[in-house]
N, C-alpha and C positions, 0 to 999 in steps of 0.2 A: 458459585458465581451466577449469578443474573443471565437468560439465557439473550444473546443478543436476537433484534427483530427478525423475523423473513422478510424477504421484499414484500409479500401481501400485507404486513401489518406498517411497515416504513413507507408504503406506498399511500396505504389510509392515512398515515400520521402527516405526511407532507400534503395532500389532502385538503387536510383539516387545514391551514394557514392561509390565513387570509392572501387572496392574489395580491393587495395589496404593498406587500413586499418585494422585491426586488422581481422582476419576471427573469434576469439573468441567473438567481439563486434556484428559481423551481426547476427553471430547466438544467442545471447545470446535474442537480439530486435527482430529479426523473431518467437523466440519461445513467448516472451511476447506479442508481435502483436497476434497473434496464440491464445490464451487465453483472450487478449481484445475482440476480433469477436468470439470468442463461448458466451462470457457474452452478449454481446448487442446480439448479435443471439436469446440469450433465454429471453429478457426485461420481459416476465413475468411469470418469476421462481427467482425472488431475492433470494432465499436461496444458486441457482447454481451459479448466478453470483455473489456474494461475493467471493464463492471458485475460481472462475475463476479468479475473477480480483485479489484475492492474489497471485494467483498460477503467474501472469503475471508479481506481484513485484516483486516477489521469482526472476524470470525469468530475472530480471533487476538487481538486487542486488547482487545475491549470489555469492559467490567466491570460487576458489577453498582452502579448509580449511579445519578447524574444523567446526562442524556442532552443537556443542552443543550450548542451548539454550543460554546460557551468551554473547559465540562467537556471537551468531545469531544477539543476541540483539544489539552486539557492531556495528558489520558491517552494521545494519541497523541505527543505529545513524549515521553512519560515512560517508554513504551513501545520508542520508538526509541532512547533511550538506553540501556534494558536489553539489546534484542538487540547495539548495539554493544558492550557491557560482557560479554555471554556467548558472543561471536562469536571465541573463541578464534584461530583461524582466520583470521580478516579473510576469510572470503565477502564481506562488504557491503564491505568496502573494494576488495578487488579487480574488484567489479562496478561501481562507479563510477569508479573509478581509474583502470580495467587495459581493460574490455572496452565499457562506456556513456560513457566522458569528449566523446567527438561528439556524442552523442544527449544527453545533457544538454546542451550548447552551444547545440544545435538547439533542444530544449524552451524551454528561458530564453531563448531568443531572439525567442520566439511570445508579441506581445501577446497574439493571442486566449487566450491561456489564464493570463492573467494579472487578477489581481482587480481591479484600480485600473481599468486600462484598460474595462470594462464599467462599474463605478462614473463615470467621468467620461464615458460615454457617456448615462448617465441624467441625469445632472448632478447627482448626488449627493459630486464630488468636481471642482474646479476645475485640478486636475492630476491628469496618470499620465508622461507621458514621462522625466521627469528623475528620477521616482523607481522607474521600470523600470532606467533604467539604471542607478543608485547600486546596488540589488538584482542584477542581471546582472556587475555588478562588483565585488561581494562572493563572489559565487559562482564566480568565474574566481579570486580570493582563495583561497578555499576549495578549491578542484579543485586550488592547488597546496602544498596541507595536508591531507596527510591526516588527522594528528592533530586534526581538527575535524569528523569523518565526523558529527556528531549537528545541526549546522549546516547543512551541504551538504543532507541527506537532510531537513531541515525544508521550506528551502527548494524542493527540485525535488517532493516530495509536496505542497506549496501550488497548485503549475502542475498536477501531475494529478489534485490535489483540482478546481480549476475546471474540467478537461473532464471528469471525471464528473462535474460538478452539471452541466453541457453537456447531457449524455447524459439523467441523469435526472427533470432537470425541462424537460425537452420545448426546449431552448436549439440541440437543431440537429438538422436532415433526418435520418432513420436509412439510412444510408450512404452520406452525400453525398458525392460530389466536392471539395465548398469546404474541409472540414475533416480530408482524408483524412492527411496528412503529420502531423499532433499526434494523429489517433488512432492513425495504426500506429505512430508512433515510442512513445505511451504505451501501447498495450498489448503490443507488444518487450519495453518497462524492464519494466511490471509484469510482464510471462510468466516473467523472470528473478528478478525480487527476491522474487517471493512465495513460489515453491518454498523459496530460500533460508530465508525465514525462519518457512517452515514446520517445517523441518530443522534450523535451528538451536534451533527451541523443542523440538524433540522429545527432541534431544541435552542439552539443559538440565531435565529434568521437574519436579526439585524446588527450581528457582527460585521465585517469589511473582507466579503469572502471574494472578491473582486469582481470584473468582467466575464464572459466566458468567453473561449477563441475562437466558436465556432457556433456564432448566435444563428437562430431561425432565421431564413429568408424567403419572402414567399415569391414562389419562384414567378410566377405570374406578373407580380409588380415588379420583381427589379428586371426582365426583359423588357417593361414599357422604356 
C-alpha cells in the first residue's frame, strides 16, 4: 500500500492550490494538517494522539451548524460518504481491505469500546452481548464487501468514537496498562486514515466541503 503523506509533504501539497479556492477549505486542512504533526510528533503518547488525530477529523468535517450530538453524527456520515465518492483511488478501501482488515477484527472485537456495553454497565440498557455480536457480524459481512465501504467505516469510527470519549472525558488512567491494546491498535487506524483523507480532500478542492465553524477573525477589526 501507498504510504500515506506526512504533514510536511500535505502541507506543500495544499500549498500548491491556488488561494483562489475557497479560503474556508485552506483553512479548514491547515488546521487538520496542524493536529496530524502534533500526533506523529508525540508516536509515543498514544493516548495524545488519538485526541489529536480526532481533533484533525473534527477539523475536516465540521461545518458550520448545529453542533448537537445527532447533528454531529449525521454530518459525519454524510462526510464519509463524500470522501468514499471522491476517493477515486480507493486509498480508504485499500486501508481497511488490504492493510487494517486484523486490526478492525481486533477493535470490533473490544467490548470496552463498544457503546452498549458501558450502557448496560450503568443499567441504562438490559442487554449488550447478543447485540455486540449481531454488529461484530455485520461487519465480518461488510469486510467481505467492499462495495459497502460507507457501512464498514460507520461502524469501526463508532468503537473509536467511544475510546476517544474514553480519553476525553476522564473514562480511563492516562497511559494505562489496562487499555493499552485499543489505544495503540486505534491510534495505528487513525495515524493511517487521517493523512489519507486529508489528501484526498486536498486533491478534491472544489467539491462542497462546506463552511467552517470557527473562521478567522481579526481580532483588531471586529473590536472596532
Amino acid at each position: 500500500m501507498t504510504q500515506p503523506l506526512n504533514h510536511e509533504k500535505l502541507k506543500t501539497k495544499l500549498k500548491s492550490l491556488e488561494r483562489s479556492h475557497v479560503e474556508s477549505f485552506y483553512i479548514r486542512l491547515h488546521r487538520a494538517i496542524s493536529w496530524q504533526r502534533a500526533a506523529t510528533e508525540n508516536k509515543d503518547n498514544q493516548d495524545f494522539q488519538i485526541i489529536a488525530y480526532w481533533i484533525s477529523l473534527n477539523s475536516c468535517y465540521a461545518i458550520s451548524g448545529d453542533v448537537d450530538r445527532a447533528a454531529e453524527s449525521s454530518k459525519l456520515t454524510e462526510f464519509f460518504e463524500k470522501i468514499i465518492n471522491v476517493d477515486k483511488e480507493g486509498k480508504i478501501y485499500e486501508l481497511f481491505w488490504t492493510e487494517f482488515p486484523g486490526v478492525i477484527r481486533v477493535l470490533l472485537n473490544n467490548q470496552f469500546i463498544y457503546k452498549r456495553y458501558w450502557l448496560f454497565q450503568r443499567g441504562e440498557v438490559t442487554s449488550w452481548k447478543s447485540e455486540f455480536e449481531k454488529d461484530n457480524h455485520r461487519a465480518l459481512m461488510l469486510l467481505q464487501n467492499p462495495n459497502r465501504s460507507v457501512e464498514l467505516i460507520q461502524l469501526v469510527m463508532r468503537r473509536l468514537y467511544q475510546m476517544r470519549n474514553q480519553l476525553i472525558h476522564g473514562g480511563a488512567t492516562y497511559q494505562s496498562r489496562v487499555n493499552r491494546d485499543q489505544v495503540r491498535d486505534s491510534a495505528n487506524l487513525l495515524g493511517k486514515l487521517i493523512p489519507l483523507i486529508i489528501e484526498i480532500m486536498i486533491d478534491n478542492p472544489d467539491e462542497a466541503w462546506g463552511d467552517i465553524y470557527y473562521p478567522v477573525v481579526d481580532a483588531r477589526t471586529d473590536a472596532k
